[in-house]
N, C-alpha and C positions, 0 to 999 in steps of 0.2 A: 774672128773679130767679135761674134757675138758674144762667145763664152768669155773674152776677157774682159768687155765691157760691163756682162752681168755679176764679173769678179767682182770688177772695182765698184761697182753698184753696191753688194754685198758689204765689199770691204766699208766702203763709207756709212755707210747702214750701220754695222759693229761697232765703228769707232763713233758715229753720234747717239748711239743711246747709253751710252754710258752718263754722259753730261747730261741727257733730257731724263734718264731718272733720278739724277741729283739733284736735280732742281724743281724736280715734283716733290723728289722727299723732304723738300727744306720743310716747306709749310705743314705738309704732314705730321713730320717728328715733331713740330711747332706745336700742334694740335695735339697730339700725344702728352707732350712734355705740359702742356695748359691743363689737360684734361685729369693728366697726374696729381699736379700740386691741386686743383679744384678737392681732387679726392681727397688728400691729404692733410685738409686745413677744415679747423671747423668750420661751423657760419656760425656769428654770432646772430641772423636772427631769424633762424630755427633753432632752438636749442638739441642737442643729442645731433643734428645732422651735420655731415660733413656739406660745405661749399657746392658739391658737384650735385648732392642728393634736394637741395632744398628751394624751394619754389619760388621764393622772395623774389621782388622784381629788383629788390636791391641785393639779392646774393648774386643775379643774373648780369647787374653791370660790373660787381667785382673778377665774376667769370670773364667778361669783357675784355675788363681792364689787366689779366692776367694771360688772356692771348696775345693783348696787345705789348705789355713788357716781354711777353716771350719772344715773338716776332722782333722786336728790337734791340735781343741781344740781351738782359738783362738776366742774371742770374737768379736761381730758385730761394738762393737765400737770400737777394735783396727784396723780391717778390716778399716773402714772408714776412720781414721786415718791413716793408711798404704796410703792408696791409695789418700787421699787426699793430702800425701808430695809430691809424685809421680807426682802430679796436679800444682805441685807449691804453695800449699796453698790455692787452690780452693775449694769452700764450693761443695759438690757432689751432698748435699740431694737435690734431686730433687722434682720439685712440682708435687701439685697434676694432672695427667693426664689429667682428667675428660674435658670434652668444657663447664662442667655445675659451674659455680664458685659458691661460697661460697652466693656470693653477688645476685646473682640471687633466689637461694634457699629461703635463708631468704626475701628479695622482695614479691616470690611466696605463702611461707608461712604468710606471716603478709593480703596480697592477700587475700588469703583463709581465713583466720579468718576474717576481715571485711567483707566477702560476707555471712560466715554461721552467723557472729553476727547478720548484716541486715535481713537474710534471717529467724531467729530465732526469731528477734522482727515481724517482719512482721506474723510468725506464730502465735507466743505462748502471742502476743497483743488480748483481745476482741475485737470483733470488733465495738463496740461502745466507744472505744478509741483509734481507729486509726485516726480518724478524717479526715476522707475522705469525707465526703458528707457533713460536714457543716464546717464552715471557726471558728476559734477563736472566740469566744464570742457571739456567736450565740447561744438561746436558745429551738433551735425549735428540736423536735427529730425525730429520724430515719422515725417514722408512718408520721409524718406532713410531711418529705422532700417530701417522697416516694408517699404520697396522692398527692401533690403539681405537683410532676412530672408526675403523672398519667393524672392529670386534664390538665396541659399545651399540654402532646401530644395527649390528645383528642381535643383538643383547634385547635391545627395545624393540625391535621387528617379533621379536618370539614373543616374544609376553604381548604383543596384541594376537596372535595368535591364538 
């Protein structure tokens, strides 16, 4: 008796948290979802700061006021909308934070591929095609340079003798 009771104990245990963490997460995600668009919207009065970053007691009741349209169902683009009449007509979406622009990124990346391209020909070249030790149109090979150079600085080795 016991063990079936502390089944069904169990079992109703399983099946009620499913619903009690839904309905913690409502408010939560609500929070999330407010805390997002805050980030995402400038303030107009700090200038350069986004809504979320700025101290204003009046950026503080728009943060308010954008829990509260969230809580009530109100979509992130009428939020925007609201707030940007509020603005006079000011665009809100604010840019990207980052000090790393767009424009440097892509510079660093195209960077980096010309350094692994070179660095990949310079590997996966034989080296009797890189053409390092004889000039264009030269027919003499590798053995001949290599004897050539051997014999010059035995050449210059005696004569300091």
């Amino acid at each position: 008796m016991r063990t079936s009771l502390a089944t069904l104990v169990t079992l109703c245990a399983l099946a009620l948290a499913p619903s009690a963490r839904a309905q913690s997460a409502g408010p939560e995600a609500g929070n999330d979802r407010a805390k997002t668009l805050s980030g995402q919207l400038s303030s107009p009065f700090c200038p350069g700061k986004t809504l979320d970053g700025c101290t204003s007691p009046a950026a503080a009741e728009w943060r308010q006021d954008i829990r509260t349209w969230v809580d009530e169902g109100v979509s992130s683009e009428e939020i925007k909308r609201r707030l940007s009449e509020r603005a006079g007509g000011q665009d809100l979406i604010a840019a990207p934070s980052s000090g790393f622009s767009s424009g440097w990124m892509i510079l660093s990346i195209v960077g980096s591929l010309l350094v692994l391209g070179f660095a990949s020909r310079k590997i996966f070249t034989p080296k009797g095609e890189q053409g390092a030790e004889t000039t264009p149109g030269e027919d003499e090979s590798e053995e001949k340079i290599d004897k050539k150079y051997d014999q010059r600085l035995d050449d210059e080795l005696a004569l300091l003798d």
